[in-house]
N, C-alpha and C positions, 0 to 999 in steps of 0.2 A: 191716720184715717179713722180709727176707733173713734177718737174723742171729735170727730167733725159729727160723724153721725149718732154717737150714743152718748157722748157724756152731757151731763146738763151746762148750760151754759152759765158760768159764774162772774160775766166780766163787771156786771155793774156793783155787785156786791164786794168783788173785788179791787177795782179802781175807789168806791168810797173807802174802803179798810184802809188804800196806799194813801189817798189824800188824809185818812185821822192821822194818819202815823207819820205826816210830813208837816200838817200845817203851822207848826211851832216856828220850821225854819222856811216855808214855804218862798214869805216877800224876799226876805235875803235870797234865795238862789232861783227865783223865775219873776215873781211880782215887779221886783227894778228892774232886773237885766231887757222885760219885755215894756216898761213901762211909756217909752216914749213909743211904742207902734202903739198901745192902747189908748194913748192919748190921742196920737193923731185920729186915730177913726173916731175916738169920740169929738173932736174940734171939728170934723167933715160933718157931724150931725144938725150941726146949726142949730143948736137947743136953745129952745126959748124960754122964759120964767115964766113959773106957773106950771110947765106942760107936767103931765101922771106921768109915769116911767116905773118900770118893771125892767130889773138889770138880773136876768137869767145865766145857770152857772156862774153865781157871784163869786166864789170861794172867797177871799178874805177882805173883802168888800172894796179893792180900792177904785174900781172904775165905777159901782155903787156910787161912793162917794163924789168922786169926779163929776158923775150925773146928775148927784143932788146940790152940788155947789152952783151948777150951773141952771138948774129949775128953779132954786129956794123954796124948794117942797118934799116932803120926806120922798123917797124912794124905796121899792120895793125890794132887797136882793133874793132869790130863792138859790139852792144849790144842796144836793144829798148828803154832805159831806157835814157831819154834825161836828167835829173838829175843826172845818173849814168855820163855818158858821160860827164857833167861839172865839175866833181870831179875830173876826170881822164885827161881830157884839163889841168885843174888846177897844178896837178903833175906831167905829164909827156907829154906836148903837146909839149916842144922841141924834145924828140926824137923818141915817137910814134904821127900813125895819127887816129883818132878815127870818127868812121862813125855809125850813128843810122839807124837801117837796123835792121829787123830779121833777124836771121841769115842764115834761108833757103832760102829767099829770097836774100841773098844778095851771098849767097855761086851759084844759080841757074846764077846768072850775071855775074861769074868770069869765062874764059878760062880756055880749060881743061887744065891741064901742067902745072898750071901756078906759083905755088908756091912749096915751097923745106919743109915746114912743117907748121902744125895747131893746135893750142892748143885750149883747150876747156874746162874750169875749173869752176866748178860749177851752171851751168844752162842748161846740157843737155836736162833733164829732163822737162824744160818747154817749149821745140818744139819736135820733130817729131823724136826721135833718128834715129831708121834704113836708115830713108832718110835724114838723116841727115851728117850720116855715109857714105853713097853713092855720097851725091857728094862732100865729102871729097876726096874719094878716085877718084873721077874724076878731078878735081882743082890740083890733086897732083900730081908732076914727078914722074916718075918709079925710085923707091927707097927713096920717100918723105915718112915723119911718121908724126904721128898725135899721141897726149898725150889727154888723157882725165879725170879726177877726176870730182865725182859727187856727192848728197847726194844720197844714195838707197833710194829705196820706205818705208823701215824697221828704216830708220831714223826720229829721235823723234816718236816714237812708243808709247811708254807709255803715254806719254805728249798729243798725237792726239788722241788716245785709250777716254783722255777722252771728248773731243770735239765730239765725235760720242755719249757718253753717254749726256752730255747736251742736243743735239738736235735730240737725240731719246725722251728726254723728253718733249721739246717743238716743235717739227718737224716743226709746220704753219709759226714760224719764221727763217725756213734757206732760205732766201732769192735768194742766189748766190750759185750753187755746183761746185767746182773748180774740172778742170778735168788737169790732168798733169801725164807726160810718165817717170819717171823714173825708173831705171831700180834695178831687183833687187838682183844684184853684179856681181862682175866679170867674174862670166860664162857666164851671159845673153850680158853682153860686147862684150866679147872674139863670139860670136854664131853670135851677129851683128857686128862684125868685119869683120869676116870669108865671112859673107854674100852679106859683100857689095866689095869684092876683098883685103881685106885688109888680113895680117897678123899677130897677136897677137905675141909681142917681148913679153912683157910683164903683167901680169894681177892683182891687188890684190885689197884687201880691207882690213881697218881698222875703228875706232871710236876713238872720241875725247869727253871728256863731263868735265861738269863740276855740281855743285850746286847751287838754289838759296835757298831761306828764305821761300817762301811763293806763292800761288795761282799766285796773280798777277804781283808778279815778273817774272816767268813762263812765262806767257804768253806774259809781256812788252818783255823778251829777244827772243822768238819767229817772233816776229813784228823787234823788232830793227836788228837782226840779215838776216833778209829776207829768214830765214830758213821756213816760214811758208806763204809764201810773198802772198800778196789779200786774207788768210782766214779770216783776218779783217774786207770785207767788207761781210763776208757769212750770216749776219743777216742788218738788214734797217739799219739804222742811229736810227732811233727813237730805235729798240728792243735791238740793241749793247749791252748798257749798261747794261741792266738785262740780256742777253743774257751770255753774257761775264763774268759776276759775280757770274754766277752761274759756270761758266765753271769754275774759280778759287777755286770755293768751291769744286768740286766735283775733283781735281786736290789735293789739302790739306786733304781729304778726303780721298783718294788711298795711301795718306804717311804719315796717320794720326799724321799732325803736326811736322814731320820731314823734315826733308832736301830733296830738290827735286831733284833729278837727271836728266839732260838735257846731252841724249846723241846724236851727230853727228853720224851716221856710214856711212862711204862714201865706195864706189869702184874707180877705176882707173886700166890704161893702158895705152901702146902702142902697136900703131898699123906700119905696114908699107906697101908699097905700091909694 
């Protein structure tokens, strides 16, 4: 309770920290494994050549890229993550241009009207949806659309289920409580769609998962994937270690010695203006 009402909030400073110190191997362990769900919502956008586009939370640019193959005109990717952003320079800085910027802040800077559509693929949830939503819908021509895929709140459930059991057992050590808005599925989408002037073309959700071996494998594909991004630094540096090892056990413990199931379940849509 301490740290709900007194400590300062460090989630966005520390989710960028976990994505610098991942994006080396970021595409290998979440870019492919999610890359056919990001493609389909980008194929559902029906992009045209020519249209402006702004790909918000780009991290290492490949659904950028996807958008600008199908515009034939540079694309915008913005995203905090200045390690993300060297990844995405690296692959695609001849035909996208990548700008580190929140993204609320950087969408608040843009003229209204001013782009023909906005994708937004896997980082809603770590800014401010509804306003986020809003001035999408103001940056966008009348009849501009905006694609979104996300993780829901409901993704990796089981796996965080027991991160709450560890540090109900040792509380003094959760150092850091990360606080983050994602939403949880495509009605709550569709509701802040509606609300910010937009119109729901489309809404859905699904899951992707896969298995590891053991506790802290678990846990390593949580971190390396950025699906759990800054819950790494939720205990000191000094308590990590025991902190964290016990999470693996009480993880191996819930699937006593079986196979761990890591499930993704995302939402997506579009919207239009």
């Amino acid at each position: 309770m301490r740290l709900w009402w007194v400590a300062a909030d460090r989630s966005a400073e520390l989710v960028d920290k976990s994505y610098d110190a991942i994006s080396g191997g970021y595409d290998e362990t979440w870019t492919h494994h999610m890359r056919d769900r990001t493609a389909e919502m980008i194929e559902r956008l029906d992009i045209q050549p020519n249209e402006r586009a702004v790909d918000l939370t780009c991290g290492t640019g490949y659904a950028t890229h996807r958008v600008a193959e199908r515009t034939g005109r540079t694309v915008i990717g913005v995203d905090r993550s200045a390690g993300m952003l060297a990844e995405a320079r690296k692959q695609f800085g001849g035909t996208c241009e990548f700008v580190q910027s929140d993204i609320l802040t950087y969408l608040k800077a843009q003229p209204a009207g001013s782009v023909d559509l906005v994708t937004c693929c896997w980082g809603l949830g770590y800014s401010r949806p509804l306003a986020v939503l809003r001035q999408i819908t103001r940056i966008l021509r009348p009849g501009g659309k905006v694609g979104i895929i996300d993780n829901s709140i409901f993704s990796l459930r089981e796996v965080m289920a027991c991160s709450i059991l560890t540090f109900m057992e040792q509380p003094l050590r959760l150092e850091n409580l990360m606080h983050f808005r994602f939403l949880t599925g495509p009605r709550q989408l569709g509701l802040y769609m509606r609300l910010s002037g937009l119109k729901p073309r489309s809404l859905w959700k699904g899951q992707k998962s896969y298995t590891v071996a053991n506790g802290r494998e678990a846990i390593a594909r949580l971190h390396t994937t950025g699906a759990a991004a800054g819950f790494e630094f939720a205990a000191s540096a000094a308590d990590s270690p025991a902190v964290f090892e016990r999470f693996a056990e009480i993880i191996e413990e819930k699937y006593a010695g079986g196979e761990i199931p890591i499930i993704h379940r995302y939402l997506a849509g579009i919207g239009q203006k």
